[in-house]
N, C-alpha and C positions, 0 to 999 in steps of 0.2 A: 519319725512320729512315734509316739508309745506305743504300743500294743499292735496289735494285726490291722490288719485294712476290716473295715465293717462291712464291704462283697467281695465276693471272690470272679473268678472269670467264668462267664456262663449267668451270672444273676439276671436276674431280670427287675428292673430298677428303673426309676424315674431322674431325668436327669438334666438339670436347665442351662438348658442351652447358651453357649454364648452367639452361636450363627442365627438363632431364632431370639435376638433380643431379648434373653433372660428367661422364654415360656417353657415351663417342662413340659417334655417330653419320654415317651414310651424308651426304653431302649435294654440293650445288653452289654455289660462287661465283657468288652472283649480281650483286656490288658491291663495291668494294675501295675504301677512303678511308686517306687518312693524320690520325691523329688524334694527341689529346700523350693522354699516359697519366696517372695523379694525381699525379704528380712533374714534370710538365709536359715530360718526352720522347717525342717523336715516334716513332710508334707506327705499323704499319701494322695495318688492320682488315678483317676479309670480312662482306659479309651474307650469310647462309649458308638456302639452301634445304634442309631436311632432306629427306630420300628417304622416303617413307610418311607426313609429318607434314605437315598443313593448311600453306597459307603463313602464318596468322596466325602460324607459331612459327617463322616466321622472325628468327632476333636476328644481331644485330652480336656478333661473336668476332676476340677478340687472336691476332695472327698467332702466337705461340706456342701457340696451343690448338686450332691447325688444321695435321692432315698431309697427308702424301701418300696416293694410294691405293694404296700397294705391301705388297708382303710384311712388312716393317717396319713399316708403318702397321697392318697388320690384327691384326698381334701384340702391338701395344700397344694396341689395343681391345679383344681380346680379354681384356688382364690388367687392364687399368683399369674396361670394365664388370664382371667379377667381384668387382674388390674394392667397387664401386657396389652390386651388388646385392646382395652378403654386409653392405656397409651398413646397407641401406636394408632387409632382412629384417633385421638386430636391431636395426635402429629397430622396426621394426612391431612385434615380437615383447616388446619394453619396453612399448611403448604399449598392447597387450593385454596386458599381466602389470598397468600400470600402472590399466587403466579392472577388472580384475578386483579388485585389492585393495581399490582405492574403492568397487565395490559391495560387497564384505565389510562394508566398514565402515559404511558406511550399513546396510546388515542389522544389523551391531551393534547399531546406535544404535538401530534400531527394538525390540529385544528386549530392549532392557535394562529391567528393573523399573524403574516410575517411584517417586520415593520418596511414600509414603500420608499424606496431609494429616491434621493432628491435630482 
Protein backbone atom coordinates (compact mmCIF):
# COMPACT_ATOMS: atom_id res chain seq x y z
CA UNK A 1 0.00 0.00 0.00
CA UNK A 2 1.40 3.69 -0.17
CA UNK A 3 2.09 5.35 2.80
CA UNK A 4 1.59 3.99 6.52
CA UNK A 5 -1.54 2.30 7.64
CA UNK A 6 -4.09 5.31 8.86
CA UNK A 7 -4.31 3.32 12.83
CA UNK A 8 -1.80 1.91 14.53
CA UNK A 9 -2.23 -0.98 17.23
CA UNK A 10 -4.07 0.07 20.35
CA UNK A 11 -6.72 2.65 18.29
CA UNK A 12 -9.63 2.73 19.05
CA UNK A 13 -11.81 2.75 15.89
CA UNK A 14 -14.98 1.70 14.25
CA UNK A 15 -14.94 -1.34 12.31
CA UNK A 16 -17.60 -3.30 10.01
CA UNK A 17 -17.83 -6.26 10.61
CA UNK A 18 -18.00 -9.05 8.22
CA UNK A 19 -19.48 -11.83 11.29
CA UNK A 20 -22.20 -8.98 12.11
CA UNK A 21 -23.34 -8.61 8.33
CA UNK A 22 -21.56 -5.46 7.52
CA UNK A 23 -22.96 -3.28 11.04
CA UNK A 24 -20.12 -1.34 12.61
CA UNK A 25 -18.85 -1.91 15.39
CA UNK A 26 -16.94 -0.53 18.57
CA UNK A 27 -13.50 -1.94 18.52
CA UNK A 28 -9.54 -1.96 18.97
CA UNK A 29 -6.47 -2.42 16.69
CA UNK A 30 -4.94 -5.16 17.91
CA UNK A 31 -2.59 -6.12 14.72
CA UNK A 32 -1.98 -4.43 11.50
CA UNK A 33 -0.31 -6.44 8.41
CA UNK A 34 0.14 -5.49 4.87
CA UNK A 35 -1.54 -8.06 2.65
CA UNK A 36 -2.30 -8.04 -1.43
CA UNK A 37 -5.97 -8.04 -1.93
CA UNK A 38 -7.67 -10.58 -4.79
CA UNK A 39 -6.06 -8.48 -7.55
CA UNK A 40 -2.90 -9.00 -5.96
CA UNK A 41 -2.53 -5.08 -4.60
CA UNK A 42 -1.27 -4.35 -1.52
CA UNK A 43 -3.34 -3.79 0.95
CA UNK A 44 -3.18 -2.65 4.50
CA UNK A 45 -5.36 -4.93 7.24
CA UNK A 46 -6.37 -4.61 11.17
CA UNK A 47 -7.20 -7.43 13.41
CA UNK A 48 -9.89 -5.94 15.08
CA UNK A 49 -11.04 -6.61 18.80
CA UNK A 50 -14.61 -5.72 19.00
CA UNK A 51 -15.80 -3.93 22.17
CA UNK A 52 -18.57 -6.32 24.05
CA UNK A 53 -17.80 -9.29 21.69
CA UNK A 54 -15.78 -12.64 22.85
CA UNK A 55 -12.18 -12.43 21.27
CA UNK A 56 -13.11 -15.45 19.24
CA UNK A 57 -14.83 -12.69 16.83
CA UNK A 58 -12.00 -11.22 16.33
CA UNK A 59 -11.42 -11.04 12.30
CA UNK A 60 -8.95 -9.35 10.12
CA UNK A 61 -10.73 -6.13 8.11
CA UNK A 62 -9.54 -3.99 5.01
CA UNK A 63 -8.37 -0.83 5.89
CA UNK A 64 -11.28 0.72 3.97
CA UNK A 65 -13.83 -0.78 6.34
CA UNK A 66 -12.13 0.52 9.47
CA UNK A 67 -12.59 4.45 10.72
CA UNK A 68 -11.87 6.74 13.04
CA UNK A 69 -13.61 7.19 16.24
CA UNK A 70 -14.94 10.81 15.61
CA UNK A 71 -17.98 12.53 14.96
CA UNK A 72 -17.82 11.42 11.26
CA UNK A 73 -17.13 8.02 12.29
CA UNK A 74 -20.13 7.63 14.63
CA UNK A 75 -22.46 9.14 11.84
CA UNK A 76 -21.73 6.82 9.53
CA UNK A 77 -22.50 3.99 11.94
CA UNK A 78 -25.14 5.23 12.79
CA UNK A 79 -26.71 5.22 8.96
CA UNK A 80 -24.91 2.00 7.99
CA UNK A 81 -26.16 -0.13 11.04
CA UNK A 82 -29.82 1.13 10.30
CA UNK A 83 -29.78 0.24 6.95
CA UNK A 84 -28.26 -3.42 8.52
CA UNK A 85 -30.81 -3.79 10.54
CA UNK A 86 -33.81 -2.66 8.34
CA UNK A 87 -31.98 -5.57 6.32
CA UNK A 88 -31.75 -8.01 8.27
CA UNK A 89 -35.71 -7.45 9.73
CA UNK A 90 -36.96 -7.98 6.11
CA UNK A 91 -34.86 -10.91 5.82
CA UNK A 92 -36.38 -12.28 8.94
CA UNK A 93 -39.75 -11.01 8.15
CA UNK A 94 -39.43 -13.11 4.35
CA UNK A 95 -38.13 -16.11 6.20
CA UNK A 96 -41.38 -16.18 8.44
CA UNK A 97 -43.90 -15.31 5.66
CA UNK A 98 -41.65 -18.06 3.81
CA UNK A 99 -41.77 -21.12 6.67
CA UNK A 100 -45.70 -19.91 7.08
CA UNK A 101 -46.71 -20.53 3.48
CA UNK A 102 -44.94 -24.03 3.62
CA UNK A 103 -46.90 -25.04 6.54
CA UNK A 104 -50.07 -23.92 4.46
CA UNK A 105 -49.15 -26.14 2.04
CA UNK A 106 -48.31 -29.10 3.81
CA UNK A 107 -51.84 -28.58 5.53
CA UNK A 108 -53.03 -28.65 2.21
CA UNK A 109 -51.63 -31.70 1.15
CA UNK A 110 -52.82 -33.40 4.25
CA UNK A 111 -56.67 -32.36 3.57
CA UNK A 112 -56.90 -32.97 0.34
CA UNK A 113 -59.31 -36.08 -0.46
CA UNK A 114 -57.44 -38.94 -1.43
CA UNK A 115 -58.80 -40.31 -4.69
CA UNK A 116 -61.14 -43.92 -3.55
CA UNK A 117 -59.71 -47.11 -5.01
CA UNK A 118 -62.13 -49.15 -7.27
Amino acid sequence: PEGKPKHKVGDRVLGMSKISSGEMLEASVVKVREELNEIGVPVWEYFLRYKKWKPKWNEWILESHVFKCDTEGWELLKSINKVVLEERGAKAEAAKKAKQQQRQNQQQKQWQPQPQRE
